[in-house]
N, CA and C atoms of all chains as a GROMACS GRO file, in nm:
protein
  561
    1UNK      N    1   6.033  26.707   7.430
    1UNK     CA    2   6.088  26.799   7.331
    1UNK      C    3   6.218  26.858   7.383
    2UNK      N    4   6.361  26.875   7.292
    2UNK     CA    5   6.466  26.924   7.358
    2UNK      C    6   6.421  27.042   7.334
    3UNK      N    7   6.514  27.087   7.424
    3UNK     CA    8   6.534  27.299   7.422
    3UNK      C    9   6.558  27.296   7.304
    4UNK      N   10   6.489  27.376   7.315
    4UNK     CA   11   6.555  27.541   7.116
    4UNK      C   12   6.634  27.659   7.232
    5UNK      N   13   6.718  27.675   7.107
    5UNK     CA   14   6.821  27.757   7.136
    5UNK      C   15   6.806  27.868   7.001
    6UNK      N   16   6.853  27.978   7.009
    6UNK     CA   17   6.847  28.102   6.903
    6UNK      C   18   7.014  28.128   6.879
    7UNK      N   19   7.058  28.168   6.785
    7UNK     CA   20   7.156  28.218   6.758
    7UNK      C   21   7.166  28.250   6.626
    8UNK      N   22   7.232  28.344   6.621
    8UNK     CA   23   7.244  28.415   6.467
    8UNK      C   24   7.366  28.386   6.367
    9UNK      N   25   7.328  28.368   6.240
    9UNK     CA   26   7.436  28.328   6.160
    9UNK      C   27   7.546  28.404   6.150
   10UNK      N   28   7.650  28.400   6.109
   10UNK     CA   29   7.736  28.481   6.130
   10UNK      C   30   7.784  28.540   5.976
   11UNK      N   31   7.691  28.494   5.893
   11UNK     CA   32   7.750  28.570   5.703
   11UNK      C   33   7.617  28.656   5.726
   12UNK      N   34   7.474  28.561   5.722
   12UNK     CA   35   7.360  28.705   5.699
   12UNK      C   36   7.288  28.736   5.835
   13UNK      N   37   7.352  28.694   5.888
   13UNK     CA   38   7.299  28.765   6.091
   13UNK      C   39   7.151  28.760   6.067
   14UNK      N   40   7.086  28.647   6.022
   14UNK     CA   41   6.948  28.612   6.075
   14UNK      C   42   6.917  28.465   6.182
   15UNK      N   43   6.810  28.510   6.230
   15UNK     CA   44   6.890  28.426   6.340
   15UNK      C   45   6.782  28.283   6.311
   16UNK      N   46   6.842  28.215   6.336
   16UNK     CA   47   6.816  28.030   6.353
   16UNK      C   48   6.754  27.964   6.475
   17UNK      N   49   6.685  27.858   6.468
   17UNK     CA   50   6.638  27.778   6.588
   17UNK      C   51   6.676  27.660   6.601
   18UNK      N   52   6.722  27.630   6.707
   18UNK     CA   53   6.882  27.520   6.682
   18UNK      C   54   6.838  27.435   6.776
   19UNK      N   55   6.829  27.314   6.804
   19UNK     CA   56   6.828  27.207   6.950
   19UNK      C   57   6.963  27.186   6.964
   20UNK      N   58   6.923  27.181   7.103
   20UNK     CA   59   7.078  27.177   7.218
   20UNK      C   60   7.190  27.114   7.138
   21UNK      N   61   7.132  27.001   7.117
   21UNK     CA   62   7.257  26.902   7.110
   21UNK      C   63   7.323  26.940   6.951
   22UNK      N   64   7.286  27.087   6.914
   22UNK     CA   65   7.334  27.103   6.803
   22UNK      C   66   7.502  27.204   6.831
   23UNK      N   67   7.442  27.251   6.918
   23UNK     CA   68   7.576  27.297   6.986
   23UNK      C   69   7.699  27.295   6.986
   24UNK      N   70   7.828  27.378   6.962
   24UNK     CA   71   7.943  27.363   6.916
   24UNK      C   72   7.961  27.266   6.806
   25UNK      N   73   7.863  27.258   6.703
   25UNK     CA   74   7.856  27.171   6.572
   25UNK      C   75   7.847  27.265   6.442
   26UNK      N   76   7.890  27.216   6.348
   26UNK     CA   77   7.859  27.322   6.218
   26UNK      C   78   7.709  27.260   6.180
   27UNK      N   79   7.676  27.375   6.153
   27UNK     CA   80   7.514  27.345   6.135
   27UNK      C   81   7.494  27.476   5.972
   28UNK      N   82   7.409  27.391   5.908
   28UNK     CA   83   7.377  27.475   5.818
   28UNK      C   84   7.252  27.598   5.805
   29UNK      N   85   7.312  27.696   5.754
   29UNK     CA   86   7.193  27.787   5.814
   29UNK      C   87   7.084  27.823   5.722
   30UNK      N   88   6.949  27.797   5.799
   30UNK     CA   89   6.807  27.794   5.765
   30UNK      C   90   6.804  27.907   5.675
   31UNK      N   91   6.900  28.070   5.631
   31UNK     CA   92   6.756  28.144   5.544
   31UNK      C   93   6.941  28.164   5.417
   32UNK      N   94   7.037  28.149   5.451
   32UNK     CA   95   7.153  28.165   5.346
   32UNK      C   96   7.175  28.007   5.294
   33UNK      N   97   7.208  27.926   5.367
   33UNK     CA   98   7.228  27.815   5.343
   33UNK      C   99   7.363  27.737   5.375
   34UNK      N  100   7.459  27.885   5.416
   34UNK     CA  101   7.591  27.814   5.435
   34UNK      C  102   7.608  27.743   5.578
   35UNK      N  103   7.745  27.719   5.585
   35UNK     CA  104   7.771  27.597   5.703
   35UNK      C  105   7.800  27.714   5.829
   36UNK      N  106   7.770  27.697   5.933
   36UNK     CA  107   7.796  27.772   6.030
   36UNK      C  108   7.822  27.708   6.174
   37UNK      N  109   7.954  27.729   6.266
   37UNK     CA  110   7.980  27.698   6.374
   37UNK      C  111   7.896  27.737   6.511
   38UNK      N  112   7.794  27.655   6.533
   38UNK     CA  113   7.702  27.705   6.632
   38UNK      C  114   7.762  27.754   6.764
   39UNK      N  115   7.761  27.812   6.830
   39UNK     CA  116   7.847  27.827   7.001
   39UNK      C  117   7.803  27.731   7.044
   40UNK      N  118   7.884  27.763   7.157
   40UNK     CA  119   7.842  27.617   7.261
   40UNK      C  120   7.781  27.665   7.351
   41UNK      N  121   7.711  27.556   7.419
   41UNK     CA  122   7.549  27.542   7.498
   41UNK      C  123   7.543  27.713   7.581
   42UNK      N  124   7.678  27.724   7.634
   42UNK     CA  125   7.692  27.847   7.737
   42UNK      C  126   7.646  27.964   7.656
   43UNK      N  127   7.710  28.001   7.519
   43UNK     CA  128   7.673  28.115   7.480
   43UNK      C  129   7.525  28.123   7.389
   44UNK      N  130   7.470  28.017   7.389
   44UNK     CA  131   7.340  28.061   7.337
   44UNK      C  132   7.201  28.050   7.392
   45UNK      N  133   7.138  28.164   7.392
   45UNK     CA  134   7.020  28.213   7.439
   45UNK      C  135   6.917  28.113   7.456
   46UNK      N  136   6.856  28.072   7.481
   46UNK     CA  137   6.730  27.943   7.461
   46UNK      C  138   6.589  28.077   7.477
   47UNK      N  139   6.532  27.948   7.372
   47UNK     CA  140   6.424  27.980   7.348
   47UNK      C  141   6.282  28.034   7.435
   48UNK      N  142   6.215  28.103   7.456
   48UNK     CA  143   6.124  28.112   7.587
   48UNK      C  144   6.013  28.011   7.519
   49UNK      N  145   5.982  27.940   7.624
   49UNK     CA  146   5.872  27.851   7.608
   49UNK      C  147   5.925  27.694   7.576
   50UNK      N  148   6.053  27.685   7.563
   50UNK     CA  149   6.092  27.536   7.520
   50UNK      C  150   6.121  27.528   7.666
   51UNK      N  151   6.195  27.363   7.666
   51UNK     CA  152   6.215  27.330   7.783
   51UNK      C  153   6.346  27.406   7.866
   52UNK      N  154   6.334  27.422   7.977
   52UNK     CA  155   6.413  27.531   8.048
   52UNK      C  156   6.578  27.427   7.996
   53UNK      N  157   6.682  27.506   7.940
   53UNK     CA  158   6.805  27.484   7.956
   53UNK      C  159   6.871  27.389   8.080
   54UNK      N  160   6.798  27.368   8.180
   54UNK     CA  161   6.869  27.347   8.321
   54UNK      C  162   6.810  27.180   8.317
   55UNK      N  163   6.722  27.162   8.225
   55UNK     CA  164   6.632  26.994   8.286
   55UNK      C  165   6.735  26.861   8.260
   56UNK      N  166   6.861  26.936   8.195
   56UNK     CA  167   6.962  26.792   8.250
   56UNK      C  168   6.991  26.782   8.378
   57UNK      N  169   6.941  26.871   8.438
   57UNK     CA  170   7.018  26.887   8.646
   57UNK      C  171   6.923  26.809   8.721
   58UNK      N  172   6.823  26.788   8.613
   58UNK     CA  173   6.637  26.663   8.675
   58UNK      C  174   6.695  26.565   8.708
   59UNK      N  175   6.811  26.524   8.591
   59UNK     CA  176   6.851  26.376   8.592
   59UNK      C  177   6.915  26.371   8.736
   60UNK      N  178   6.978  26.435   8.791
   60UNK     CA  179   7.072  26.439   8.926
   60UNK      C  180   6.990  26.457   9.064
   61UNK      N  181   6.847  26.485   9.036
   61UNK     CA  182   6.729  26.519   9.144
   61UNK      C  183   6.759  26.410   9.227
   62UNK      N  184   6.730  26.489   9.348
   62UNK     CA  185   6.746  26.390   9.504
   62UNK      C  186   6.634  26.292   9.468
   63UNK      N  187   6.685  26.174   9.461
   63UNK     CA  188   6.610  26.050   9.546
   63UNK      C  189   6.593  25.979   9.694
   64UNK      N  190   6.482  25.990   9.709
   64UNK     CA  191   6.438  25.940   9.869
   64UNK      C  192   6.529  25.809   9.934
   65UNK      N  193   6.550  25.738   9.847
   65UNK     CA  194   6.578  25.596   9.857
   65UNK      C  195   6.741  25.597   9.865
   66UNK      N  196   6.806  25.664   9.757
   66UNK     CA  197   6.934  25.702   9.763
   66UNK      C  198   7.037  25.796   9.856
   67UNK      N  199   6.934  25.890   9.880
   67UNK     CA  200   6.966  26.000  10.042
   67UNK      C  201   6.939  25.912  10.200
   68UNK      N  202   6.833  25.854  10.145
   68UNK     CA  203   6.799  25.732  10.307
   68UNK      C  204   6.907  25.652  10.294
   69UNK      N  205   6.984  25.582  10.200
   69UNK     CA  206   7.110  25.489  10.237
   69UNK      C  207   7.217  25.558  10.217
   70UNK      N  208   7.235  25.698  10.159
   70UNK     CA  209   7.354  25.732  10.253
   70UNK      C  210   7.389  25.772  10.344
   71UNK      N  211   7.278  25.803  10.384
   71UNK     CA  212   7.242  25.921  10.518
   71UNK      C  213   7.268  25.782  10.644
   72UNK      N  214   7.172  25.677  10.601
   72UNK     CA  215   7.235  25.525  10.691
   72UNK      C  216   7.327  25.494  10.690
   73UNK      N  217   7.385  25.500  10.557
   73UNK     CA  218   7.534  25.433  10.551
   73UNK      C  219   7.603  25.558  10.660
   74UNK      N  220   7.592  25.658  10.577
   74UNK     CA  221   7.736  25.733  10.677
   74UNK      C  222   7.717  25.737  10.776
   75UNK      N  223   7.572  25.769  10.840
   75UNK     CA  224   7.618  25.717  11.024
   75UNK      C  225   7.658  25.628  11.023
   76UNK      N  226   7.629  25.495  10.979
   76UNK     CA  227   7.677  25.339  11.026
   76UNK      C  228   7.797  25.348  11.024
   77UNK      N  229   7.917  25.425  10.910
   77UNK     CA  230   8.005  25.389  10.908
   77UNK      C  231   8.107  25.484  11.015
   78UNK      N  232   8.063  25.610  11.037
   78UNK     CA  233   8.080  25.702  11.144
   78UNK      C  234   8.086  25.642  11.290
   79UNK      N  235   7.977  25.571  11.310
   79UNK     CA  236   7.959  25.530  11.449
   79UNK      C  237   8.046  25.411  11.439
   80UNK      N  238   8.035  25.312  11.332
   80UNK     CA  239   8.110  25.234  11.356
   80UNK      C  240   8.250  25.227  11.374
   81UNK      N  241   8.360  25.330  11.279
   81UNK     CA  242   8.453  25.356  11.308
   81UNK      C  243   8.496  25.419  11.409
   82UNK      N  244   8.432  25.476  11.485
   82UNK     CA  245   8.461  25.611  11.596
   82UNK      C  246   8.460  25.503  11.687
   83UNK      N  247   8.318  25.434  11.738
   83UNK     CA  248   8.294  25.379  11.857
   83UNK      C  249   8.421  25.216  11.856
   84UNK      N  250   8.410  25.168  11.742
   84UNK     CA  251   8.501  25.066  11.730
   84UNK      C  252   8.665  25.090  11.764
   85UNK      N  253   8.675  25.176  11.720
   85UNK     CA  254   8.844  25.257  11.739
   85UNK      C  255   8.845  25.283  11.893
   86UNK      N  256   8.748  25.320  12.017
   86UNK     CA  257   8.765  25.323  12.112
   86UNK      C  258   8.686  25.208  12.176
   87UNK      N  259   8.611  25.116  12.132
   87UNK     CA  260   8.592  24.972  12.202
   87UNK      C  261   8.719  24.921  12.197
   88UNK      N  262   8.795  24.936  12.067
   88UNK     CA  263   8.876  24.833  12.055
   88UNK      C  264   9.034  24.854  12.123
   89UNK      N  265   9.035  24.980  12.139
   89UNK     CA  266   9.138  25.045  12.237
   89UNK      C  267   9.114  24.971  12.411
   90UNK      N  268   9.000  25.068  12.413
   90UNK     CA  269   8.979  24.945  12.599
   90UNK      C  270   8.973  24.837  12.586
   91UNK      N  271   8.936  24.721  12.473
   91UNK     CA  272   8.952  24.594  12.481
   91UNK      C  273   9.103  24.571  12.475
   92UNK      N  274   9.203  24.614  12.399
   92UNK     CA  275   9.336  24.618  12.447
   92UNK      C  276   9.408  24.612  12.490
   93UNK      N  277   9.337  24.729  12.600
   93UNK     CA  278   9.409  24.726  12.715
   93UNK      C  279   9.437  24.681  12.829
   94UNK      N  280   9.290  24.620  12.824
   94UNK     CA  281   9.243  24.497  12.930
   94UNK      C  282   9.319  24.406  12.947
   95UNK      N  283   9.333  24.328  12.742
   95UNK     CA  284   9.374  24.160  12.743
   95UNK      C  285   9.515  24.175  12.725
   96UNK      N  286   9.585  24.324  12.717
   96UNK     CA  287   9.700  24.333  12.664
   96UNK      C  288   9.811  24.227  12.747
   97UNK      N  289   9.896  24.155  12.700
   97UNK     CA  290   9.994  24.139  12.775
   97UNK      C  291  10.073  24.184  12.877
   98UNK      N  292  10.095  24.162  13.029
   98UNK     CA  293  10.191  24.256  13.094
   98UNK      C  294  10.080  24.362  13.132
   99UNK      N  295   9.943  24.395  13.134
   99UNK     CA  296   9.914  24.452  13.158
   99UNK      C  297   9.817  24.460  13.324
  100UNK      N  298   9.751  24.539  13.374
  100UNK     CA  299   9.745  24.490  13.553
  100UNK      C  300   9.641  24.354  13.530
  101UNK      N  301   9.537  24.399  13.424
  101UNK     CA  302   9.426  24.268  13.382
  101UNK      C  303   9.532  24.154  13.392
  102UNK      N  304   9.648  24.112  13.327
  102UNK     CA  305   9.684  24.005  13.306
  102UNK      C  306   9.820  23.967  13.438
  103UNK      N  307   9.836  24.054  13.529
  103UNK     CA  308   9.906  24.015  13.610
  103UNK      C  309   9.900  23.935  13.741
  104UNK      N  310   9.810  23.885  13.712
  104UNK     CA  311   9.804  23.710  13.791
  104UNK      C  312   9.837  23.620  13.686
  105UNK      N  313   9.794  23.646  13.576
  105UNK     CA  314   9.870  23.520  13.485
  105UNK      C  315   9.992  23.518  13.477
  106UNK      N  316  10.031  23.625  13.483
  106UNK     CA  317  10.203  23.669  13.445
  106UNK      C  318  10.253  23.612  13.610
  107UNK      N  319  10.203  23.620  13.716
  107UNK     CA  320  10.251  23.548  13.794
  107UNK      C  321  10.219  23.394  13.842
  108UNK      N  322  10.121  23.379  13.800
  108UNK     CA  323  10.119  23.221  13.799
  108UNK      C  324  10.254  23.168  13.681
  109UNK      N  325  10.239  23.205  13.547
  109UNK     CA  326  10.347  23.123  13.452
  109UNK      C  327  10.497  23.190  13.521
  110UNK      N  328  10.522  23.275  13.599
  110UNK     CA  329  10.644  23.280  13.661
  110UNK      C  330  10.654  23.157  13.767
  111UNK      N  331  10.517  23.187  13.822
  111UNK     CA  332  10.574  23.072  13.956
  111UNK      C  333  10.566  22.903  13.862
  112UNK      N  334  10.502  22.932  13.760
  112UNK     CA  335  10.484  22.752  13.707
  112UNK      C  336  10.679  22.750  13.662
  113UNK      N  337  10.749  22.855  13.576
  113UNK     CA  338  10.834  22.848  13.541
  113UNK      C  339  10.959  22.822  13.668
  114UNK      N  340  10.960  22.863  13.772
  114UNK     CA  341  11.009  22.839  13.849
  114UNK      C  342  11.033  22.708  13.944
  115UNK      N  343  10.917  22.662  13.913
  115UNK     CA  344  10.922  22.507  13.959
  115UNK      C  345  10.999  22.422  13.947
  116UNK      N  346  11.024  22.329  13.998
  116UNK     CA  347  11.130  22.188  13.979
  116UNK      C  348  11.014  22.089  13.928
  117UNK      N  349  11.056  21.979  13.815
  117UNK     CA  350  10.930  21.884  13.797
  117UNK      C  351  10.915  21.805  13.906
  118UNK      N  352  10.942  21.809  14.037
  118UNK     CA  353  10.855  21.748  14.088
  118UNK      C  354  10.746  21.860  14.176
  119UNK      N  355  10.775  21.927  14.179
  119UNK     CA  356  10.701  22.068  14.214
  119UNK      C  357  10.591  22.096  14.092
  120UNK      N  358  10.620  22.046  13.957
  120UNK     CA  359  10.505  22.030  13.853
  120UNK      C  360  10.443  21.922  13.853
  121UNK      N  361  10.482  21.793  13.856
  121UNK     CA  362  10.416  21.681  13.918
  121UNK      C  363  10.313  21.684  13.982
  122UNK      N  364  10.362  21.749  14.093
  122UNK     CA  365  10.286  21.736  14.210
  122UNK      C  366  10.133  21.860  14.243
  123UNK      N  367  10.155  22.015  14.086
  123UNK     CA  368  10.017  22.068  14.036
  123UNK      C  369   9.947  22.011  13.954
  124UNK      N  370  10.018  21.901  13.838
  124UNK     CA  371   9.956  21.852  13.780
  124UNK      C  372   9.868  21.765  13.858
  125UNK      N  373   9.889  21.679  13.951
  125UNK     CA  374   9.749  21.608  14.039
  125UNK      C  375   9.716  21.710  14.112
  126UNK      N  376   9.798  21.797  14.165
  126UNK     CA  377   9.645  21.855  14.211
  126UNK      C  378   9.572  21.984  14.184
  127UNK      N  379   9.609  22.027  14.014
  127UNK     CA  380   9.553  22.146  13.997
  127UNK      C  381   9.462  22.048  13.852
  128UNK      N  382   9.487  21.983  13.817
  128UNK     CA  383   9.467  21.900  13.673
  128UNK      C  384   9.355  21.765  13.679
  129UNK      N  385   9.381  21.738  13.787
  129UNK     CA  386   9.299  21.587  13.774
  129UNK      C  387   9.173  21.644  13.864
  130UNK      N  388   9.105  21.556  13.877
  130UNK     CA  389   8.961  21.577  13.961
  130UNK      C  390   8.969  21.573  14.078
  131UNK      N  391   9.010  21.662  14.159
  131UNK     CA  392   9.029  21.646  14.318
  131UNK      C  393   8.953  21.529  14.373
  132UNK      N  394   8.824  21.578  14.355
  132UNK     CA  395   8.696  21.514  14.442
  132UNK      C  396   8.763  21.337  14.377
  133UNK      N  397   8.833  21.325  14.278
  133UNK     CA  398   8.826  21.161  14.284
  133UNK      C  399   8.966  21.103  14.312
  134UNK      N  400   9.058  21.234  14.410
  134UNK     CA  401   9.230  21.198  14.417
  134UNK      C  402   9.173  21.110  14.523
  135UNK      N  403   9.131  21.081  14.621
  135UNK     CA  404   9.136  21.012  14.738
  135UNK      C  405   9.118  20.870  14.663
  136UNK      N  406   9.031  20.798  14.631
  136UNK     CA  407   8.995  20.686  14.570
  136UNK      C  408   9.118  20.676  14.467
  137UNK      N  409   9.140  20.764  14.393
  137UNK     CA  410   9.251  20.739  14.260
  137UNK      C  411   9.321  20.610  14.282
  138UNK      N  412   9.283  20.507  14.178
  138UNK     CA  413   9.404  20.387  14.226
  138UNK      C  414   9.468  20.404  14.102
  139UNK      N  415   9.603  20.324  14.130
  139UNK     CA  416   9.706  20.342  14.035
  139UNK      C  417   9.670  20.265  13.871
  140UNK      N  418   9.601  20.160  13.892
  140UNK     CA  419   9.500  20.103  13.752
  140UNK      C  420   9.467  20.250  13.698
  141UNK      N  421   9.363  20.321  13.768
  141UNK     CA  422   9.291  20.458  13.704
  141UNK      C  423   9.364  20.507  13.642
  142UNK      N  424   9.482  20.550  13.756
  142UNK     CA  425   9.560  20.640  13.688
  142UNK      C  426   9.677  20.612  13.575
  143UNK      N  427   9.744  20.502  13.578
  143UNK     CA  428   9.758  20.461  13.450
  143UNK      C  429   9.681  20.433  13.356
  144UNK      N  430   9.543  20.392  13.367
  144UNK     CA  431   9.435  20.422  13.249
  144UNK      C  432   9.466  20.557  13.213
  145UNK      N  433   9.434  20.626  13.316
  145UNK     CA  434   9.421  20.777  13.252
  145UNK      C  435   9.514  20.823  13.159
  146UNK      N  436   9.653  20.792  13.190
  146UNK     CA  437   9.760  20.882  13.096
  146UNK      C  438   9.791  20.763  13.014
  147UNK      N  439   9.719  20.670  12.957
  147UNK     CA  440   9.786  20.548  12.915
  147UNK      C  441   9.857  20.488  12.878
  148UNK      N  442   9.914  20.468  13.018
  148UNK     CA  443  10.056  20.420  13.021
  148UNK      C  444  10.019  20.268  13.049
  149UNK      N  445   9.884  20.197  13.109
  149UNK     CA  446   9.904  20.012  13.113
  149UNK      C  447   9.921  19.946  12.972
  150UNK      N  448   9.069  24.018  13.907
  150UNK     CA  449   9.186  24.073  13.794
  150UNK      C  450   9.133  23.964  13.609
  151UNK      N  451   9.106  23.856  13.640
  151UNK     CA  452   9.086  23.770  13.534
  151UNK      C  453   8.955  23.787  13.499
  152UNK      N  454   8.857  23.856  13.592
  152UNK     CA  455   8.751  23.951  13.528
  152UNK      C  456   8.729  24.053  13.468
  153UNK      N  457   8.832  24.109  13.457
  153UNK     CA  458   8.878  24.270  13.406
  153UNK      C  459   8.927  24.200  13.226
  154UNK      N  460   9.008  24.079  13.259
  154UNK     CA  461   9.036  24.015  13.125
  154UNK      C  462   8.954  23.957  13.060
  155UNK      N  463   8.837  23.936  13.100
  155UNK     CA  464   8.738  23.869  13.058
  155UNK      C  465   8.644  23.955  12.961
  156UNK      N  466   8.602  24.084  13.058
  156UNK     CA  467   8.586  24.198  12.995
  156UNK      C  468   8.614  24.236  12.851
  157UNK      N  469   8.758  24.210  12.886
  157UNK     CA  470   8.828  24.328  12.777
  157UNK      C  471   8.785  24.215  12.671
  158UNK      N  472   8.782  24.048  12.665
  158UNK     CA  473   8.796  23.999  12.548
  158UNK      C  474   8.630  24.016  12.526
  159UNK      N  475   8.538  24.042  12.600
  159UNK     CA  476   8.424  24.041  12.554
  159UNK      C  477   8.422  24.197  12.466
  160UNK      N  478   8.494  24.290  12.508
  160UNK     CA  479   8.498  24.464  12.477
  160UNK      C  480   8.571  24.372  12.304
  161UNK      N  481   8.635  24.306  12.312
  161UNK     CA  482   8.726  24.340  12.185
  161UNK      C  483   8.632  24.264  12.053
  162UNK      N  484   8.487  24.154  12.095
  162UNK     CA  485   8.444  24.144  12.046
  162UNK      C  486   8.347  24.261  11.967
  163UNK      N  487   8.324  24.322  12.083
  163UNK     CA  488   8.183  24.403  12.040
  163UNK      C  489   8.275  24.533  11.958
  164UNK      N  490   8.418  24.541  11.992
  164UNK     CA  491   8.450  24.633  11.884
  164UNK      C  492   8.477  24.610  11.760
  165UNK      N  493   8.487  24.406  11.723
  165UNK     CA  494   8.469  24.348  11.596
  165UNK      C  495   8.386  24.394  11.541
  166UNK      N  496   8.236  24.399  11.584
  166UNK     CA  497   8.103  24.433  11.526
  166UNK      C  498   8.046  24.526  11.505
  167UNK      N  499   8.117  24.626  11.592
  167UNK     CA  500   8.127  24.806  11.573
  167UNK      C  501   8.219  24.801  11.438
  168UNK      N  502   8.301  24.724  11.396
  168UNK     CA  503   8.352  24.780  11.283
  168UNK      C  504   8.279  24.682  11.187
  169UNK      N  505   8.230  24.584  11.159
  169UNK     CA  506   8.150  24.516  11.094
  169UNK      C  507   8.047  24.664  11.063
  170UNK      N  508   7.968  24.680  11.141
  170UNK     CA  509   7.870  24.803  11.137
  170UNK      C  510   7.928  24.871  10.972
  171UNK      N  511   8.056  24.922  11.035
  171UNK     CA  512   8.090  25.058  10.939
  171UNK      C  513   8.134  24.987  10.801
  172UNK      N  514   8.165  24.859  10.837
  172UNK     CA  515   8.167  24.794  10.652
  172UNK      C  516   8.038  24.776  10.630
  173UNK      N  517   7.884  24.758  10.674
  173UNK     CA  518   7.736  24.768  10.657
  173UNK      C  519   7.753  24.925  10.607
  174UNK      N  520   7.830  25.009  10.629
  174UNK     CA  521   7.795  25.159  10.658
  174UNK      C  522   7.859  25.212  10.479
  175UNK      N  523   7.979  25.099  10.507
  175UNK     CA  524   8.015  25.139  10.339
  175UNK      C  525   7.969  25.075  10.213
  176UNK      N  526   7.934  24.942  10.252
  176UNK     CA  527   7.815  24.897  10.169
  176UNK      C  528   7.674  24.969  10.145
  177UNK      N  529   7.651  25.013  10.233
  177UNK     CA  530   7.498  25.095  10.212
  177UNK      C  531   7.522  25.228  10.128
  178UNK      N  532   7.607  25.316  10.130
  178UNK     CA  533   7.683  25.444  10.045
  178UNK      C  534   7.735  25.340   9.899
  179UNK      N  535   7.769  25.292   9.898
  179UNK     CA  536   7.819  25.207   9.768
  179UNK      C  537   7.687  25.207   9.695
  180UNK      N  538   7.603  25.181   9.763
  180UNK     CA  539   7.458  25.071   9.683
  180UNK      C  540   7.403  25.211   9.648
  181UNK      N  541   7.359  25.284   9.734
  181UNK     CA  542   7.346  25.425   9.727
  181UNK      C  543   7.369  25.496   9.574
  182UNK      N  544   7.517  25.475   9.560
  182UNK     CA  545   7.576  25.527   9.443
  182UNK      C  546   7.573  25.393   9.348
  183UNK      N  547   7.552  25.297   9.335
  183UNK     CA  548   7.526  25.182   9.227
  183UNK      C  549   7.385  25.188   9.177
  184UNK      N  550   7.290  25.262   9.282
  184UNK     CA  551   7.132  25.217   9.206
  184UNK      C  552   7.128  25.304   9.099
  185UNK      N  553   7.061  25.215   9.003
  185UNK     CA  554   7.032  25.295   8.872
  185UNK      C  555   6.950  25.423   8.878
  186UNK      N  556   6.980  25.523   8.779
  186UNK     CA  557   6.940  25.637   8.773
  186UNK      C  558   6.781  25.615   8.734
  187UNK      N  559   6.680  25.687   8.814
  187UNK     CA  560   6.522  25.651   8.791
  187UNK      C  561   6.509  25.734   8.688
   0.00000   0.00000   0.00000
């Protein structure tokens, strides 16, 4: 059952029993008959004993299910942004370029850049090929290998 | 030193998945606000 609401006519000031949704509507009145501009929801009194004025605020009632996934979500997304923004900072800084993590690489590709090709030649056998099989290496192999026969 | 780099690329994964997390984190608030009114 919607709320009843009371309000009084405004030609013979007897008063009427109106449902909500009649509200800020011209409504005709129950004991004169003429047309009358009801107030709106705020200014009229409700009825004692109908349903309390407030049971559209039911519709908005906390749900268990809906408070548990935001309450999950926003930590998840809290922790995830916070802790990620500083994982991903020290991971950074680690792999960064130029940085102390990477300064043996930065000096190995100086010293590779510095080389003469036969000074590269001569890492390519022996940083590149299989040590354990340079001794045996015959020149068949090794032209297999880069195939050049 | 190339362990410290090793590190960091393993650190830069797990901060992929720390932020994966927080897109789980905004999907779950989304759904939150998408389920139908009971």
């Amino acid at each position: 059952m919607a709320a009843q609401f009371r309000f009084h006519c405004n030609h013979c000031n007897k008063e009427n029993i109106v449902p909500g949704r009649s509200a800020g509507q011209e409504r005709e009145c129950e004991h004169c008959g003429k047309m009358d501009l009801v107030p709106k929801l705020r200014d009229l009194k409700p009825v004692e004993g109908s349903e309390p004025s407030s049971s559209p605020r039911q519709q908005h009632a906390k749900s268990k299910t809906k408070s548990l996934l935001f309450v999950i979500g926003f930590s998840m997304l809290t922790i995830g942004l916070v802790a990620g923004w500083l994982v991903y900072n020290y991971a950074a800084e680690k792999v960064a370029y130029g940085s102390a993590a990477t300064a043996s690489f930065d000096q190995d590709e100086n010293t590779i850049r510095q080389m003469t090709p036969a000074q590269l030649w001569n890492l390519w056998n022996v940083e590149f090929l299989p040590n354990e099989k340079l001794p045996e290496w015959t020149q068949a192999e090794w032209n297999g290998s880069m195939k050049l026969a | 030193m190339e362990r410290i780099y090793e590190v960091g690329l393993i650190m830069q994964n797990v901060a992929y998945g720390l932020f994966g997390l927080a897109g789980l984190g905004i999907l779950s608030i989304a759904s939150a606000f998408l389920l139908p009114k009971s």
